[in-house]
MDTraj code that builds the backbone (N, CA, C; nanometers):
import mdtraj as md
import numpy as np

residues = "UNK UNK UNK UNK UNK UNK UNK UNK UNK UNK UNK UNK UNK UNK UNK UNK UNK UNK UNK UNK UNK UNK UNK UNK UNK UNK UNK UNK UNK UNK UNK UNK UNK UNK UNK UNK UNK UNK UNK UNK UNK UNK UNK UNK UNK UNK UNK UNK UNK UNK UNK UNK UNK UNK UNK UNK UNK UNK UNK UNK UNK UNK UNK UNK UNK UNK UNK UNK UNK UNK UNK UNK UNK UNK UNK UNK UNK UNK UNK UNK UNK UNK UNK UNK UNK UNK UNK UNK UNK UNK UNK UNK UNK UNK UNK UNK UNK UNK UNK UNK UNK UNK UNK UNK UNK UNK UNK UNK UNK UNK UNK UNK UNK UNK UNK UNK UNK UNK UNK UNK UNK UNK UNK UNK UNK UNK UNK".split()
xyz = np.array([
    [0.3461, -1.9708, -3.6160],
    [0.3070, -1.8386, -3.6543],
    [0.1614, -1.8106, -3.6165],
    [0.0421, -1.9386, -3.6276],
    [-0.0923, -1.8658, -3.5981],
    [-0.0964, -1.8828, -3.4835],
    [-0.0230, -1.9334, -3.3560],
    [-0.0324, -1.9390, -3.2403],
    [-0.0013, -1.8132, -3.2099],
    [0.1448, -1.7294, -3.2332],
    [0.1945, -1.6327, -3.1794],
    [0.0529, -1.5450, -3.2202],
    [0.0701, -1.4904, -3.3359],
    [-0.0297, -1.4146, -3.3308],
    [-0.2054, -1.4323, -3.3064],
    [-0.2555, -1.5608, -3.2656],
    [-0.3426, -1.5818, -3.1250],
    [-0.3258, -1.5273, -3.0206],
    [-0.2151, -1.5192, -2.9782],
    [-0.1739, -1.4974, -2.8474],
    [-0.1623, -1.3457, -2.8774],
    [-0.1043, -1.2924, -2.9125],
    [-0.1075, -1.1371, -2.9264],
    [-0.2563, -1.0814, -2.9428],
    [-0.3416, -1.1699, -3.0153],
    [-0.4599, -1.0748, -3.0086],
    [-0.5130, -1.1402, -2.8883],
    [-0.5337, -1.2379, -2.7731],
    [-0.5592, -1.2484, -2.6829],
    [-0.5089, -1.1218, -2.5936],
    [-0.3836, -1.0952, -2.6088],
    [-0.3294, -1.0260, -2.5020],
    [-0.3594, -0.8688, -2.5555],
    [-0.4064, -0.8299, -2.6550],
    [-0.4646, -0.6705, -2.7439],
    [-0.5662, -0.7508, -2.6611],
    [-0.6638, -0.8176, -2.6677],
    [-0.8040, -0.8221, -2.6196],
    [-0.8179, -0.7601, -2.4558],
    [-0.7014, -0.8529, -2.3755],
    [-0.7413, -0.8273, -2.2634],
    [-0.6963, -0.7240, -2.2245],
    [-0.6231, -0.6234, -2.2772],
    [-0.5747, -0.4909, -2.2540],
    [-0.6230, -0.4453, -2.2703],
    [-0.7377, -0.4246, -2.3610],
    [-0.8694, -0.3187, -2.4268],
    [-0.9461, -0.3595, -2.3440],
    [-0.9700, -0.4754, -2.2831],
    [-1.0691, -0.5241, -2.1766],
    [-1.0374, -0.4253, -2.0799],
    [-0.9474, -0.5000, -2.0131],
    [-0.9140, -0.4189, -1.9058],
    [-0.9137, -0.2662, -1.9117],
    [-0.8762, -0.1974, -1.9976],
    [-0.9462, -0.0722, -2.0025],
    [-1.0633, 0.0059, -2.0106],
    [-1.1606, -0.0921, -2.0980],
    [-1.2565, -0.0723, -2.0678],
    [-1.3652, -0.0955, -1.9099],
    [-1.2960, -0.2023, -1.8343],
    [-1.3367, -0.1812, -1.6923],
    [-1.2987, -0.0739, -1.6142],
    [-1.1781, -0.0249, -1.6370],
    [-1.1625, 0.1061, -1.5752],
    [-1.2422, 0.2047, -1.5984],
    [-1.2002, 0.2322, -1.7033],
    [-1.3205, 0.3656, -1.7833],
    [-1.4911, 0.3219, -1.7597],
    [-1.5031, 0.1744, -1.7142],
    [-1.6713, 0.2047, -1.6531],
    [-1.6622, 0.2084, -1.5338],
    [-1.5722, 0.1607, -1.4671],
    [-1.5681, 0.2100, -1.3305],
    [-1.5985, 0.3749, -1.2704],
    [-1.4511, 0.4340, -1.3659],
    [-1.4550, 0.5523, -1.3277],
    [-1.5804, 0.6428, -1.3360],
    [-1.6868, 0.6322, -1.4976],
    [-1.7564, 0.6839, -1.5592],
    [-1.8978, 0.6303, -1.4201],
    [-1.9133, 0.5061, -1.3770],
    [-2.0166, 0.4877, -1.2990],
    [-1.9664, 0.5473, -1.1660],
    [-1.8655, 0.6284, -1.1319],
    [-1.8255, 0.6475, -0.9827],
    [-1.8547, 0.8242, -0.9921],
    [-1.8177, 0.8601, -1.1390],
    [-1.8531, 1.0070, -1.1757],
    [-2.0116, 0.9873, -1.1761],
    [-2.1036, 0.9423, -1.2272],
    [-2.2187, 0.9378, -1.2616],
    [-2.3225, 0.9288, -1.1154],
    [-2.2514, 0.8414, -0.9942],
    [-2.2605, 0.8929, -0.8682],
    [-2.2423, 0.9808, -0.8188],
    [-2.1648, 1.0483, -0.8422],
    [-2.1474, 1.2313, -0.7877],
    [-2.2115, 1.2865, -0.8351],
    [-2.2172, 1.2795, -0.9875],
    [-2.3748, 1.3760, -1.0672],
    [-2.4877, 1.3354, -0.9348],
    [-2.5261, 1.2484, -0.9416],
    [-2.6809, 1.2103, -0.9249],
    [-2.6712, 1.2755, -0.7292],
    [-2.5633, 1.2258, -0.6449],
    [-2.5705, 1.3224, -0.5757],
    [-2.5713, 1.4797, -0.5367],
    [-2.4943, 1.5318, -0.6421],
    [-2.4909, 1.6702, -0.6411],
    [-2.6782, 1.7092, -0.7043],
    [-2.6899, 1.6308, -0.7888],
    [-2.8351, 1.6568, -0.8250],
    [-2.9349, 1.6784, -0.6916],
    [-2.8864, 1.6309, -0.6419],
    [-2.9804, 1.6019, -0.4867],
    [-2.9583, 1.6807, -0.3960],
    [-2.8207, 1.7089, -0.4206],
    [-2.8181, 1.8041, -0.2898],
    [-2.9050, 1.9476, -0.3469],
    [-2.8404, 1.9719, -0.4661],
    [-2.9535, 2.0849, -0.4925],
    [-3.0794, 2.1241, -0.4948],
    [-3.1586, 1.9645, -0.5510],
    [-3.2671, 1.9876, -0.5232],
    [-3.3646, 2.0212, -0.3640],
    [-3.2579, 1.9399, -0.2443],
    [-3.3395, 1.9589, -0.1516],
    [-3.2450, 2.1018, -0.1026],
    [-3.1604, 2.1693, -0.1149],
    [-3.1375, 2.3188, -0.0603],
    [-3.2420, 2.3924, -0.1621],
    [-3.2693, 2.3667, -0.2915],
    [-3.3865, 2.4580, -0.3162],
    [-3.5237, 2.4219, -0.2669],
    [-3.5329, 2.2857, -0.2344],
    [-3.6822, 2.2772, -0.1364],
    [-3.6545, 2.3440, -0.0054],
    [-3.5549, 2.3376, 0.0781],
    [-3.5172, 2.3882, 0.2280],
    [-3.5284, 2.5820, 0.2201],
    [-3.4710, 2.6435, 0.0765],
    [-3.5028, 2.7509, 0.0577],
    [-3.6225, 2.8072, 0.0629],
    [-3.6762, 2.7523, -0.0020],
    [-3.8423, 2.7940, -0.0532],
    [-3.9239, 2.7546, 0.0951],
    [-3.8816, 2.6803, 0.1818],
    [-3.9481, 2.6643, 0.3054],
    [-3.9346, 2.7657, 0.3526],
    [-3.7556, 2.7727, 0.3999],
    [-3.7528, 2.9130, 0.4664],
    [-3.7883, 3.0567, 0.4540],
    [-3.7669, 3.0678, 0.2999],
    [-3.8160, 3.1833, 0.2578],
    [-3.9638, 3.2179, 0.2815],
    [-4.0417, 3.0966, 0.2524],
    [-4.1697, 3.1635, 0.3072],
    [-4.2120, 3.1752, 0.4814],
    [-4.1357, 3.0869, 0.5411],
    [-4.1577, 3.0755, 0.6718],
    [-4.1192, 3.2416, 0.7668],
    [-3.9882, 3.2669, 0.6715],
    [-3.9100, 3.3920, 0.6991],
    [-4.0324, 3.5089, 0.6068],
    [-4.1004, 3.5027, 0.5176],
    [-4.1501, 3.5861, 0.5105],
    [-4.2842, 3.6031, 0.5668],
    [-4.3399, 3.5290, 0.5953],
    [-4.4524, 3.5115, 0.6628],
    [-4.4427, 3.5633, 0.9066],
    [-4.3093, 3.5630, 0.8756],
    [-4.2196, 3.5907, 1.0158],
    [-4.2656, 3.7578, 0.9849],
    [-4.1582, 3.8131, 0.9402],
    [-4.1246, 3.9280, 0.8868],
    [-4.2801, 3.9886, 0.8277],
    [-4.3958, 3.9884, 0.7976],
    [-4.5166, 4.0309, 0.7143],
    [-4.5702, 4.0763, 0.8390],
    [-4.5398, 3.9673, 0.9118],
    [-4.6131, 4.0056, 1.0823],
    [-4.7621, 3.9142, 1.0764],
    [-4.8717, 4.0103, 1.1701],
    [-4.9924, 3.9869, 1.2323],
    [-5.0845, 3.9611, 1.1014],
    [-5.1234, 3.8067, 1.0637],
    [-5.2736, 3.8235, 0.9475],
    [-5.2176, 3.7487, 0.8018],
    [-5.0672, 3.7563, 0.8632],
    [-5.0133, 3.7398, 0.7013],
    [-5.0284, 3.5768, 0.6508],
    [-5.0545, 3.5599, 0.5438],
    [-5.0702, 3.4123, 0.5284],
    [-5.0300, 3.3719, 0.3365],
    [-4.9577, 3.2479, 0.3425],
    [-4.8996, 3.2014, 0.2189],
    [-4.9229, 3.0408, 0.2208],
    [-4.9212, 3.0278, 0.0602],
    [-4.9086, 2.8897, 0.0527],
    [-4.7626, 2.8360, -0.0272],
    [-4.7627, 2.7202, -0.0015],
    [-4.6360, 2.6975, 0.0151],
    [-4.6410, 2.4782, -0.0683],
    [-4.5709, 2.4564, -0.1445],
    [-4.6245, 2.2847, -0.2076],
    [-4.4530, 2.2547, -0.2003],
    [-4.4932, 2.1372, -0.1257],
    [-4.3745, 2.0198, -0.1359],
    [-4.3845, 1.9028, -0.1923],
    [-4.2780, 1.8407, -0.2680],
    [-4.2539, 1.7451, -0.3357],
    [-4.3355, 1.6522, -0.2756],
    [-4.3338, 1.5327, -0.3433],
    [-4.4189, 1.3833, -0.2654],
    [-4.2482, 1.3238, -0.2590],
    [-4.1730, 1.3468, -0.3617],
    [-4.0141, 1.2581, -0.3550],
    [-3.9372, 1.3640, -0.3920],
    [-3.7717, 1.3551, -0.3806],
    [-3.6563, 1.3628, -0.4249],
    [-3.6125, 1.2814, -0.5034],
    [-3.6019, 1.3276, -0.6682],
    [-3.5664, 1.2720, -0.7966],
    [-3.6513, 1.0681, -0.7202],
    [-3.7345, 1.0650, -0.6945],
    [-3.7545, 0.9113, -0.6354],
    [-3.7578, 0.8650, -0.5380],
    [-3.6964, 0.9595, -0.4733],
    [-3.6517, 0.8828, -0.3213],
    [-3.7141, 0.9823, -0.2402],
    [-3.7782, 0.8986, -0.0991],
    [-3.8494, 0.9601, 0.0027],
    [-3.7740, 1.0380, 0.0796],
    [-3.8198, 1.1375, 0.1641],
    [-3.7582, 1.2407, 0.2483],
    [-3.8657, 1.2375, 0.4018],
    [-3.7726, 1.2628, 0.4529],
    [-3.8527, 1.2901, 0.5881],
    [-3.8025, 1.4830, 0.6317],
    [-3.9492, 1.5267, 0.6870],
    [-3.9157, 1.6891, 0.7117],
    [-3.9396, 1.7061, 0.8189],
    [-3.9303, 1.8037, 0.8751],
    [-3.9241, 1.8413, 1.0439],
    [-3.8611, 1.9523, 1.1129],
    [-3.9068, 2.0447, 1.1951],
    [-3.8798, 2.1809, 1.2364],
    [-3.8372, 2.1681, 1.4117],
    [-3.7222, 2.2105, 1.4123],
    [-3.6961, 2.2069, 1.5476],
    [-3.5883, 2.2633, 1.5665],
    [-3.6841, 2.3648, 1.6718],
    [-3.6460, 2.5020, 1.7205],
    [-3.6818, 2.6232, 1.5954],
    [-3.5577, 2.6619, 1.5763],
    [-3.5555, 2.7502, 1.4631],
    [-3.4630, 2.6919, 1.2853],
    [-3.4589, 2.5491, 1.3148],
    [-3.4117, 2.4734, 1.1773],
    [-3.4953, 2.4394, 1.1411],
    [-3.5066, 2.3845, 0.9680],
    [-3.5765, 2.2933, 0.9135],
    [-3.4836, 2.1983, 0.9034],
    [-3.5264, 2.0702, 0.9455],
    [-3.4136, 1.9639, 0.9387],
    [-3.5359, 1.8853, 0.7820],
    [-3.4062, 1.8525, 0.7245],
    [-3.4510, 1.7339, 0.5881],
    [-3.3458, 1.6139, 0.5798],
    [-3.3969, 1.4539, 0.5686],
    [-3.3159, 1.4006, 0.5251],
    [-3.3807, 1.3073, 0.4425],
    [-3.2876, 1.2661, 0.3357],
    [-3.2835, 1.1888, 0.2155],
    [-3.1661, 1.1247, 0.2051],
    [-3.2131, 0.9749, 0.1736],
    [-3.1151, 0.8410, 0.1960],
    [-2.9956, 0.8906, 0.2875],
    [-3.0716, 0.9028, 0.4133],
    [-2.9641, 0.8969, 0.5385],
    [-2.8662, 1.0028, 0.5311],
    [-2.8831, 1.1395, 0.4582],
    [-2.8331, 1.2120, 0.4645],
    [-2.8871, 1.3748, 0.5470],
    [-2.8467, 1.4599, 0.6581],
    [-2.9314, 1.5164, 0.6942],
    [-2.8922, 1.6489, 0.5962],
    [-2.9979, 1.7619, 0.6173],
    [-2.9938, 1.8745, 0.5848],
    [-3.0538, 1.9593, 0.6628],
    [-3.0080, 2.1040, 0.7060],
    [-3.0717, 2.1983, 0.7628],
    [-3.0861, 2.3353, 0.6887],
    [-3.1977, 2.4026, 0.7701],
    [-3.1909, 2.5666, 0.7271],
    [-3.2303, 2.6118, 0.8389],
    [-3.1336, 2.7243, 0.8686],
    [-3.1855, 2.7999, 0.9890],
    [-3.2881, 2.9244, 0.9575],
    [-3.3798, 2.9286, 1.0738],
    [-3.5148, 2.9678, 1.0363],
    [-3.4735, 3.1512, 1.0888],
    [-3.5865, 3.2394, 1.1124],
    [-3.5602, 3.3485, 1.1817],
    [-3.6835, 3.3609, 1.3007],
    [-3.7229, 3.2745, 1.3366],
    [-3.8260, 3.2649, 1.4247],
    [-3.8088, 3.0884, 1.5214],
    [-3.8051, 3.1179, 1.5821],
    [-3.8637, 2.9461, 1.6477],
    [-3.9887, 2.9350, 1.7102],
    [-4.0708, 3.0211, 1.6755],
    [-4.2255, 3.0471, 1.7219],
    [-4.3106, 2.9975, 1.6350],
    [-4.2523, 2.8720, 1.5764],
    [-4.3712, 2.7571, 1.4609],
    [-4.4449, 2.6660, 1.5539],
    [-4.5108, 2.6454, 1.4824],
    [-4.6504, 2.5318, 1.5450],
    [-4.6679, 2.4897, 1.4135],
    [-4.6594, 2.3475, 1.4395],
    [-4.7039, 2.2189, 1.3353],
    [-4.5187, 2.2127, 1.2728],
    [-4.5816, 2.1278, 1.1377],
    [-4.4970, 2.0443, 1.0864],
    [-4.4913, 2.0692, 0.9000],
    [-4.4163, 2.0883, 0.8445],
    [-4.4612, 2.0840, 0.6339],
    [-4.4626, 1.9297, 0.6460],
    [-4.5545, 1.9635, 0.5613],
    [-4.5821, 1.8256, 0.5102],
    [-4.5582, 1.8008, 0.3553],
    [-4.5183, 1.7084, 0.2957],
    [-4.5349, 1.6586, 0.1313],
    [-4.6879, 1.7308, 0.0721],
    [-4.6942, 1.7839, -0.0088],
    [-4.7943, 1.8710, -0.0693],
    [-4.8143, 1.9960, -0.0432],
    [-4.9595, 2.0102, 0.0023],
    [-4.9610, 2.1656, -0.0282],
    [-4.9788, 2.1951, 0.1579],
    [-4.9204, 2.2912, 0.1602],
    [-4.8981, 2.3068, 0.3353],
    [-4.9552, 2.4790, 0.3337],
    [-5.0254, 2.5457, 0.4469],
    [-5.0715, 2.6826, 0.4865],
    [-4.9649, 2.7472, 0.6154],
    [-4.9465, 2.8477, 0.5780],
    [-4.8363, 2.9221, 0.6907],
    [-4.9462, 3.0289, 0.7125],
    [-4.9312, 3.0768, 0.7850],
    [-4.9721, 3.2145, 0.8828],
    [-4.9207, 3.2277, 0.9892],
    [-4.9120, 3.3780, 0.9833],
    [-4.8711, 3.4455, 1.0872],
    [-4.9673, 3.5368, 1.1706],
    [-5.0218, 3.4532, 1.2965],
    [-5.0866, 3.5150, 1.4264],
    [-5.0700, 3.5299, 1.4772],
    [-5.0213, 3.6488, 1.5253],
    [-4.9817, 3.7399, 1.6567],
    [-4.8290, 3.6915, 1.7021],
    [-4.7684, 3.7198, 1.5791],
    [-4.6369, 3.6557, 1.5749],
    [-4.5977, 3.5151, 1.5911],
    [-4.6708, 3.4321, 1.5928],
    [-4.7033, 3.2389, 1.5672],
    [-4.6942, 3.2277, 1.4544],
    [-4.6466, 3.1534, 1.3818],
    [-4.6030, 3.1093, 1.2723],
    [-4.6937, 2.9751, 1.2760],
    [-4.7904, 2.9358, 1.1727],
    [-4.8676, 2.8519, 1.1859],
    [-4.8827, 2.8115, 1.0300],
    [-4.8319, 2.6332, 1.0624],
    [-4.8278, 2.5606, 0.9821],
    [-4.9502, 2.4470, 0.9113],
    [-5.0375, 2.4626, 0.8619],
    [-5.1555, 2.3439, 0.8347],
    [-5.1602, 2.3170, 0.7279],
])
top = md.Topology()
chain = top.add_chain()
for i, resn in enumerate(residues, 1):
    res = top.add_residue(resn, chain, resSeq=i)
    for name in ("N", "CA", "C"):
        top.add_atom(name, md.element.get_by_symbol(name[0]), res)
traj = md.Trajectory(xyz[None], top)
């Protein structure tokens, strides 16, 4: 009799076990999609706020000038930025991102911090 019911709560144990590896599986595989979706948003609202000022500083015309501050990280993690042609290309942990610009008449590069746009004589100028 105390064997059988040994054995039954061995076998209740490893069934609750085993469920509980699933349910952290699943819960750490959901908790990866959070933290990516977190990311993707954050850098389409950094890629926005580029364009938007790049596009408004386009559009203001001759004299016009804005400032403009970028992250040092993404939630931690480094990014690399870069303009070519009329995109802003961004990527974070090997993932790329773009925004298409309304000008491809930039000079320079954004940088992490605080970056200067102007617009001279229709040049879009980045420092």
């Amino acid at each position: 009799m105390k064997s059988q019911s040994s054995m039954e709560f061995i076998a209740i144990f490893m069934i609750l076990l085993a469920a509980l590896v699933v349910i952290s599986f699943i819960s750490y595989t959901q908790l990866q999609a959070i933290r990516q979706y977190q990311t993707d948003l954050e850098v389409e609202k950094v890629l926005n706020d580029i364009a938007f000022k790049i596009n408004t500083a386009y559009l203001e015309g001759d004299g016009f000038f804005i400032n403009m501050t970028l992250p040092n990280d993404i939630f931690g993690t480094d990014y690399t930025i870069e303009i070519n042609s009329n995109e802003v290309l961004m990527e974070v942990s090997n993932v790329s991102y773009t925004k298409i610009l309304l000008t491809n008449n930039i000079t320079g590069e954004p940088k992490k911090g605080l970056n200067f746009i102007e617009n001279r004589r229709g040049e879009i100028i980045l420092t």
